[in-house]
ROFI-769069 format. One line per 3 residues: for each residue x negated, y negated, z negated of C-alpha. Coordinates in nm, 2 decimals, m for minus. Layout:
<sites>
X,Y,Z  ...
</sites>
This chain:
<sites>
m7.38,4.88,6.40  m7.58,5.21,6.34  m7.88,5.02,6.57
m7.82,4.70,6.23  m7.88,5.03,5.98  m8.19,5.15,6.16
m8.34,4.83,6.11  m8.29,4.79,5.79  m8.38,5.17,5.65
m8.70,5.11,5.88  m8.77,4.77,5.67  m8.75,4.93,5.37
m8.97,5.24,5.43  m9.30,5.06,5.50  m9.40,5.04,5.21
m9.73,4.84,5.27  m9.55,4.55,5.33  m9.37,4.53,5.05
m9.60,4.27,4.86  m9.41,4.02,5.17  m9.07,4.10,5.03
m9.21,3.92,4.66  m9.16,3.62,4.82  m8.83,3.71,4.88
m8.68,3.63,4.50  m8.79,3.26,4.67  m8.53,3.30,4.91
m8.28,3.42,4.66  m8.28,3.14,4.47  m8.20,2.97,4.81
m7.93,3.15,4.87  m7.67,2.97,4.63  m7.75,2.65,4.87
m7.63,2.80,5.16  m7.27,2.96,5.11  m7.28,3.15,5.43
m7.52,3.41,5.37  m7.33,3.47,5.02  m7.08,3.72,5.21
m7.34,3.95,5.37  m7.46,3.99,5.06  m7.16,4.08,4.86
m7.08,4.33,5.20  m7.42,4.47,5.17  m7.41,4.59,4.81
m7.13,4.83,4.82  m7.24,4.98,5.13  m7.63,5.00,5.10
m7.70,4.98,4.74  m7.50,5.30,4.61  m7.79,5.57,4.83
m8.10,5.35,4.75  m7.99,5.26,4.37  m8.16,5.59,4.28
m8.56,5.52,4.30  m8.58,5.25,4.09  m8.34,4.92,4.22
m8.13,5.01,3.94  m8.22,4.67,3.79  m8.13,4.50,4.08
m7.80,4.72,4.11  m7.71,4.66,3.74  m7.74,4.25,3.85
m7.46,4.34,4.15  m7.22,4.54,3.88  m7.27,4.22,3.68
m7.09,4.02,3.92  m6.85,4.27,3.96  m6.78,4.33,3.57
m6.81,3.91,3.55  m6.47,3.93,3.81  m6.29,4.17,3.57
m6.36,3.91,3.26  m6.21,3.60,3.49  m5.90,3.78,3.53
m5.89,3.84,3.12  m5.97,3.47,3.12  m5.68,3.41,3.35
m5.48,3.65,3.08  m5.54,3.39,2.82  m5.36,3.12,2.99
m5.02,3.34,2.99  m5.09,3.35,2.65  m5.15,3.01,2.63
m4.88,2.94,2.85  m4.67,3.14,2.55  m4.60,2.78,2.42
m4.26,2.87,2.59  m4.11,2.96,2.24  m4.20,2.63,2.16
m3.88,2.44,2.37  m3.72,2.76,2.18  m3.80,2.55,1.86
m3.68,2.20,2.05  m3.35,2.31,2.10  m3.24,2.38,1.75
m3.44,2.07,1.65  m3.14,1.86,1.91  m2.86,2.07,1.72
m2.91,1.98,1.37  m2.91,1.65,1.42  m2.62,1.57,1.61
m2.44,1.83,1.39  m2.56,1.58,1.02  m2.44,1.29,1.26
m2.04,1.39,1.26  m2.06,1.52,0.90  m2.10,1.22,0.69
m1.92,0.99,0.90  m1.59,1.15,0.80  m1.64,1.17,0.44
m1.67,0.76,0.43  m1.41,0.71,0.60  m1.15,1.00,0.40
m1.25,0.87,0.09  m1.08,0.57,0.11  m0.76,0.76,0.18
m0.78,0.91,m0.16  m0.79,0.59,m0.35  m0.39,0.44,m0.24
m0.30,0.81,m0.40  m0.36,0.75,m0.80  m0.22,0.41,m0.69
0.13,0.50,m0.67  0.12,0.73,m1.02  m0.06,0.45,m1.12
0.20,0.20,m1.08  0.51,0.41,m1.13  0.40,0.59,m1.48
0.33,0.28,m1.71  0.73,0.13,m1.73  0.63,m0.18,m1.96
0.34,m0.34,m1.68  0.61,m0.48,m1.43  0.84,m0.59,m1.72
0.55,m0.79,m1.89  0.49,m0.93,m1.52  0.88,m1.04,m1.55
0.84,m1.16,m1.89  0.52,m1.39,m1.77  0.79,m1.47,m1.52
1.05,m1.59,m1.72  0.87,m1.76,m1.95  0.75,m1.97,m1.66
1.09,m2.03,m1.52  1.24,m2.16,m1.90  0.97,m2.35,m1.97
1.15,m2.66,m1.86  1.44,m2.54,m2.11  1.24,m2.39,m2.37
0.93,m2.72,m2.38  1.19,m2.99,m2.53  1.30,m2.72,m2.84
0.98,m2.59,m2.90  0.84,m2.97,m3.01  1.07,m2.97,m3.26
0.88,m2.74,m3.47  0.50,m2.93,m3.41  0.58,m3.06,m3.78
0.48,m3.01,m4.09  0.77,m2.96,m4.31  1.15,m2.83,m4.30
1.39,m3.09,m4.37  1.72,m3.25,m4.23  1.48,m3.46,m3.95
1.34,m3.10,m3.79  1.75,m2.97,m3.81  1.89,m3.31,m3.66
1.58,m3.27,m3.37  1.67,m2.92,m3.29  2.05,m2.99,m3.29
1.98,m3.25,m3.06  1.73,m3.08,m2.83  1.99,m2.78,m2.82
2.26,m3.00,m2.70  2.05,m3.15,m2.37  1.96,m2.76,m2.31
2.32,m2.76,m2.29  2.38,m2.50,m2.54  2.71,m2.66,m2.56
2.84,m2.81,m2.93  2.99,m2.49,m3.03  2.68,m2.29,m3.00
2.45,m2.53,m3.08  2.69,m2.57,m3.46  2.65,m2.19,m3.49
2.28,m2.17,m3.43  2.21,m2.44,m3.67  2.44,m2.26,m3.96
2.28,m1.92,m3.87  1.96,m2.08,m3.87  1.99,m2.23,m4.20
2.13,m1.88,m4.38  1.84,m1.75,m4.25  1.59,m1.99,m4.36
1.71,m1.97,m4.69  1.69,m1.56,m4.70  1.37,m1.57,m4.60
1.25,m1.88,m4.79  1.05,m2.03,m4.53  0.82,m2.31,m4.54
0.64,m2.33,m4.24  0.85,m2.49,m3.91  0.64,m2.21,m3.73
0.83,m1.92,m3.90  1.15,m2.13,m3.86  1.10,m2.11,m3.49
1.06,m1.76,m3.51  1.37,m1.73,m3.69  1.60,m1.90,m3.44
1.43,m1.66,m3.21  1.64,m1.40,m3.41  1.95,m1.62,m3.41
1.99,m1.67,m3.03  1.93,m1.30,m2.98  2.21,m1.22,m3.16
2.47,m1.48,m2.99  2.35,m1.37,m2.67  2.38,m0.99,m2.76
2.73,m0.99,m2.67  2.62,m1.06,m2.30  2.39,m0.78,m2.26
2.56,m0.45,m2.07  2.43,m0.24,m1.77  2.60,m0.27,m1.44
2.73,0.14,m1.37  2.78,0.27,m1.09  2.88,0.66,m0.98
3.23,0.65,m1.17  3.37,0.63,m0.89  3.31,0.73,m0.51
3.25,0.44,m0.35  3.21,0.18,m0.66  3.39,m0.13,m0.49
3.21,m0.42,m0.64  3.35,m0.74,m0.54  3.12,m1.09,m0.56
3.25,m1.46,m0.56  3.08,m1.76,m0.63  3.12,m2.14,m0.49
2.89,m2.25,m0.22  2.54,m2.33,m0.31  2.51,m2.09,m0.58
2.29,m1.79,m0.41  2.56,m1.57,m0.41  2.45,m1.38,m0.03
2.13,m1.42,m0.17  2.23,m1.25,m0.48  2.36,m0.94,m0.32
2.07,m0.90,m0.10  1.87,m0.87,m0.42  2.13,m0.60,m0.56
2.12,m0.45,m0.23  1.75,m0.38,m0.32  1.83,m0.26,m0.67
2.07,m0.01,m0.58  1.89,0.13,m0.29  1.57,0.13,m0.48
1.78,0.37,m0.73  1.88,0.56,m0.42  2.21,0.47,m0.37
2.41,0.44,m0.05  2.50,0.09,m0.01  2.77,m0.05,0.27
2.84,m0.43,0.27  3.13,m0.60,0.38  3.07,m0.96,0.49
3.39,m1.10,0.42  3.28,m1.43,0.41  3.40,m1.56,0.76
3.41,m1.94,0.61  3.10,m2.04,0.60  2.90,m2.08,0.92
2.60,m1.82,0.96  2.72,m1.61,0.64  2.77,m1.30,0.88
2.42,m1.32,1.03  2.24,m1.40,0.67  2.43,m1.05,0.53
2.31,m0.86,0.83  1.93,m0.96,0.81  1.92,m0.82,0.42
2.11,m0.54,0.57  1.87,m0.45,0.80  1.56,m0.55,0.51
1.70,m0.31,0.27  1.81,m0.01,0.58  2.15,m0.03,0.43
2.54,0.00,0.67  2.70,m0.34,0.71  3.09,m0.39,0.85
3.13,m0.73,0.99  3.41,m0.86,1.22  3.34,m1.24,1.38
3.61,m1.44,1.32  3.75,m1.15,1.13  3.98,m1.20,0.86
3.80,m1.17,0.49  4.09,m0.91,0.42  4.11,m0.70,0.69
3.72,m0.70,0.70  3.67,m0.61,0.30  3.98,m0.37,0.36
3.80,m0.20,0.69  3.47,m0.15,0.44  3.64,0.03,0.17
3.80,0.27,0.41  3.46,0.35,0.56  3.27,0.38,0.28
3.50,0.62,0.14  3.47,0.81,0.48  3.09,0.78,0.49
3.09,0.86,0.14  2.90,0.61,0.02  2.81,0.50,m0.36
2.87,0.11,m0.37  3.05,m0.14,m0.13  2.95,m0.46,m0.19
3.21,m0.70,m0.06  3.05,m1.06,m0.02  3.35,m1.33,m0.01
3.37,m1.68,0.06  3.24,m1.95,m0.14  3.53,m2.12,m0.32
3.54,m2.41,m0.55  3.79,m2.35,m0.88  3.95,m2.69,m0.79
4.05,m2.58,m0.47  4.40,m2.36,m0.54  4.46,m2.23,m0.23
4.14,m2.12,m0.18  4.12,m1.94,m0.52  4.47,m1.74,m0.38
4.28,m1.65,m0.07  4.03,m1.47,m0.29  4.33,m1.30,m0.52
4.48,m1.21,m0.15  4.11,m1.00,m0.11  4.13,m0.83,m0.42
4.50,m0.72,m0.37  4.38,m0.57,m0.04  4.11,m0.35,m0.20
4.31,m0.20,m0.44  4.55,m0.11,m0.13  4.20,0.08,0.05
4.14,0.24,m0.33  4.34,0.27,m0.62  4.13,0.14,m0.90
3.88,m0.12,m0.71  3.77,m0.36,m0.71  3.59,m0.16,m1.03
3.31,m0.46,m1.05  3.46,m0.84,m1.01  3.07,m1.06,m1.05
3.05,m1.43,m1.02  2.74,m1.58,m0.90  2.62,m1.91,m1.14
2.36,m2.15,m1.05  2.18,m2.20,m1.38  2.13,m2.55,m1.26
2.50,m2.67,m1.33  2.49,m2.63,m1.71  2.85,m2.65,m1.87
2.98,m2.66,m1.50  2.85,m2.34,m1.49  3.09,m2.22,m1.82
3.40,m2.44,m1.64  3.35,m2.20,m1.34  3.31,m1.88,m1.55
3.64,m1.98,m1.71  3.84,m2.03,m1.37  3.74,m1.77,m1.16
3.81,m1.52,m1.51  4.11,m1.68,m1.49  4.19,m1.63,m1.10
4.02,m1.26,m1.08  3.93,m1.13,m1.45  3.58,m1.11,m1.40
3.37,m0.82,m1.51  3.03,m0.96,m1.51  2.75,m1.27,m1.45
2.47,m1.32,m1.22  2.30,m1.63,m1.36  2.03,m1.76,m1.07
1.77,m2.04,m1.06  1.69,m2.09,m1.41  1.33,m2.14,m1.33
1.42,m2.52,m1.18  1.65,m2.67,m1.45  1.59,m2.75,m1.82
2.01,m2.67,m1.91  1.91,m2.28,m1.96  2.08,m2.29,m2.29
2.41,m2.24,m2.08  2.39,m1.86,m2.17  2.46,m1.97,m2.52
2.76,m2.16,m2.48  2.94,m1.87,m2.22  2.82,m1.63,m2.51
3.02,m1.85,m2.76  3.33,m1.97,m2.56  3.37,m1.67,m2.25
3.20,m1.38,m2.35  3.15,m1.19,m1.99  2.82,m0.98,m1.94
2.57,m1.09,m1.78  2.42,m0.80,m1.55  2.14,m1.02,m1.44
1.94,m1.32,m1.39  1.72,m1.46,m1.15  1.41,m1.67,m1.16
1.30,m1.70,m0.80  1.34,m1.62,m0.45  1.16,m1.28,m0.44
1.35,m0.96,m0.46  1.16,m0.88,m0.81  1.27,m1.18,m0.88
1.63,m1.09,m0.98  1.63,m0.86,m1.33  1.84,m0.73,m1.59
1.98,m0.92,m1.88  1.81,m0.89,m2.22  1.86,m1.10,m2.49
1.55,m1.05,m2.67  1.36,m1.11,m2.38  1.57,m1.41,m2.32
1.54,m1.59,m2.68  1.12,m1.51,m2.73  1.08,m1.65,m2.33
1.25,m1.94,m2.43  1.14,m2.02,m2.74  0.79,m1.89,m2.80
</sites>
C-alpha cells in the first residue's frame, strides 16, 4: 500500500511531465463510461486531496466538495417527498367527508315518515268538536230513507193555487202514507187554521206550513231514553219476529257503550233458532258481558242477568226476548211471565219496556203498539226500516191514537244508522 503512495507522490513531483497529464481531462471525460474506475476516484479524494489541495488544486478540490455538498442537497430533496408524502392529512379530510353523509341520510328519512303521524291527530278534534256535521250526515240520511214516503205528498204542492183540489190531494196522499184517518183529519184542520193566519197564497209556503203541523203532532213522541236512575237500568225489548229487534239492541249496545256505559245482555230469546249466537257476535263487536244459557229458559236466563249485573255493577241490562205475535195469547203470557221475574231479581225493573216496529207494516205497526201496551205497558218505540217503505206516516197515526215515545229510529243497517227521535227533523226530511 505505502509502495501504491510512492508511486503516486513520485508522479506528481516531476514536474516536466506535467504537460502529459493535460491530456488527462481527455480521460476524465472517459471516466463516466466506465463505472469501475468511478470508486478509486471517490477513495482517492479524501485520502490524497486534503495534503496536496494546498499549492494550487484547490479548483480541482472545490469540484470534489461539489459532489460531496450535491449528496447533502439529495437528501434535502429526499426531505421534500416526506413533505410531499404530508398528503396524509388529506384521508384525515376523507373520513369526515364519509360521516356527514351517512349522518344527512338517517335524518330526513324520519321526518317523512313522522309527519304523517301528526295529521290522524287534528283528525279526531276535528271530528268530535263540530256536534251539527254527523247530524246533517243523518239528516242527508233520512231524507233519503223517506223519500219514498215523503215523494207522493210533496206533488201535491207542484200547483199553482190553494183550493179544495190541493186539500183533497194531500188528504189523500196522507192516507196511502198511512197517516191513518184520524191524523190525517187533524193535519188537514191544523193545516187550514194555519193557512188562514198566515194568509198564504203560494202551495210552496203551504207546504212549509204542514211542515209546522206534523212537528207538532209528533212532538208528543219525542223523549230521551235515561239511563243512571238506577244501578243496573233493566231495560226490557220485545218485538214479533222480523222486525230487527236483535238487530236493534246491537245498535243500542253501541250507543250506550259509546256513552261509556257498562252494558250486560241477556239473550233470553231461546225460541228462535240462532238468536243466542246472533246476540253474542254484537256482544263481542261492541266488548260488552253477555249471559246466555242454551236451551235455557227465557226466565231463569233474564232473571240470572239481572242478578249479575247488579253484582258486576253494571249500568244497563238489556234483556232481548222472544219474538211474539200479539195474536198469539199464550205467547204474549210467556212474555208477562219474563217481566214478573225481573221485578223478582230488582224491585222496580223492568224500568225500560221498548217494542221494536218495522216501519214497513204501517197501521200493523199501530195494532202492535196497542197490544203489546196492553200486555206489558210499554215505555218506549224503536221504529226500524223506514228507508224501504212509503207508509212512514205511521208515526203520525201512533202520535194521534197511542202516544208512546219514540227513543229512536232506524234507516239502515249500519250502527250510525239507528238515531234519536226528533220531530222537526222528522217533518222537514219528510216533507221538504
Amino acid at each position: 500500500m505505502f509502495s501504491f503512495l510512492k508511486k503516486k507522490l513520485g508522479f506528481g513531483a516531476d514536474t516536466p511531465p506535467a504537460p502529459e497529464p493535460s491530456p488527462a481531462p481527455s480521460p476524465a471525460p472517459a471516466l463516466p463510461h466506465s463505472t469501475p474506475p468511478g470508486p478509486p476516484v471517490t477513495a482517492r479524494a479524501p485520502v490524497t486531496f486534503e495534503p496536496a489541495a494546498k499549492p494550487a488544486p484547490a479548483a480541482a478540490s472545490e469540484p470534489a466538495p461539489a459532489p460531496v455538498i450535491s449528496a447533502p442537497p439529495s437528501a434535502p430533496v429526499v426531505a421534500p417527498a416526506p413533505s410531499i408524502a404530508a398528503p396524509v392529512p388529506a384521508p384525515v379530510a376523507k373520513v369526515p367527508a364519509p360521516a356527514p353523509t351517512p349522518t344527512p341520510t338517517p335524518v330526513p328519512v324520519p321526518v317523512p315518515v313522522l309527519a304523517p303521524k301528526p295529521a290522524p291527530a287534528p283528525s279526531p278534534a276535528v271530528e268530535t268538536a263540530p256536534e251539527p256535521a254527523p247530524r246533517k250526515s243523518w239528516m242527508d240520511k233520512l231524507r233519503q230513507g223517506l223519500r219514498k214516503t215523503g215523494s207522493s205528498i210533496a206533488q201535491v204542492f207542484t200547483g199553482t193555487q190553494i183550493d179544495d183540489a190541493l186539500y183533497e190531494e194531500l188528504e189523500a196522499a196522507l192516507l196511502m202514507a198511512d197517516a191513518g184517518v184520524r191524523a190525517t183529519e187533524f193535519l188537514l184542520e191544523d193545516l187550514k187554521r194555519r193557512v188562514k193566519e198566515s194568509k198564504a197564497t203560494d202551495p210552496a209556503a203551504v207546504r212549509h206550513l204542514l211542515v209546522d203541523a206534523l212537528s207538532e203532532l209528533l212532538k208528543p213522541l219525542q223523549r230521551s231514553l235515561v239511563i243512571g236512575e238506577h244501578t243496573p237500568t233493566v231495560i226490557m225489548v220485545v218485538g214479533v219476529n222480523g222486525a230487527g229487534k236483535t238487530t236493534s239492541i246491537g245498535k243500542l249496545t253501541r250507543h250506550l257503550a259509546d256513552a261509556e256505559a257498562n252494558v250486560l245482555l241477556a239473550a233470553a230469546d231461546t225460541f228462535r233458532a240462532a238468536a243466542r249466537e246472533q246476540l253474542s257476535v254484537w256482544a263481542d263487536r261492541n266488548r260488552v258481558q253477555i249471559i246466555s244459557q242454551e236451551g235455557g229458559d227465557p226466565s231463569a236466563v233474564t232473571f240470572d242477568a239481572v242478578t249479575a249485573g247488579k253484582a258486576r255493577g253494571c249500568d244497563v241490562v238489556l234483556a232481548d226476548t222472544a219474538g211474539r205475535l200479539p195474536t198469539q195469547l199464550h205467547l204474549m203470557e210467556e212474555l208477562k211471565k219474563i217481566k214478573r221475574v225481573i221485578g223478582k231479581a230488582q224491585d222496580g225493573a223492568p224500568h225500560e219496556v221498548l217494542l221494536v216496529v218495522d216501519g214497513n207494516t204501517g197501521q200493523n205497526a199501530l195494532a202492535q203498539v196497542k197490544s203489546f201496551d196492553d200486555a206489558l205497558g210499554l215505555t218506549g218505540l224503536i221504529v226500524t226500516k223506514l228507508d224501504g217503505t212509503a207508509k212512514g206516516g205511521v208515526l203520525a197515526a201512533i202520535a194521534r191514537e197511542r202516544p208512546i215515545p219514540v227513543y229512536f229510529i232506524g234507516v239502515g243497517e249500519k250502527l250510525e244508522d239507528l238515531q234519536t227521535f226528533d220531530p222537526r227533523e222528522f217533518a222537514q226530511a219528510l216533507l221538504e
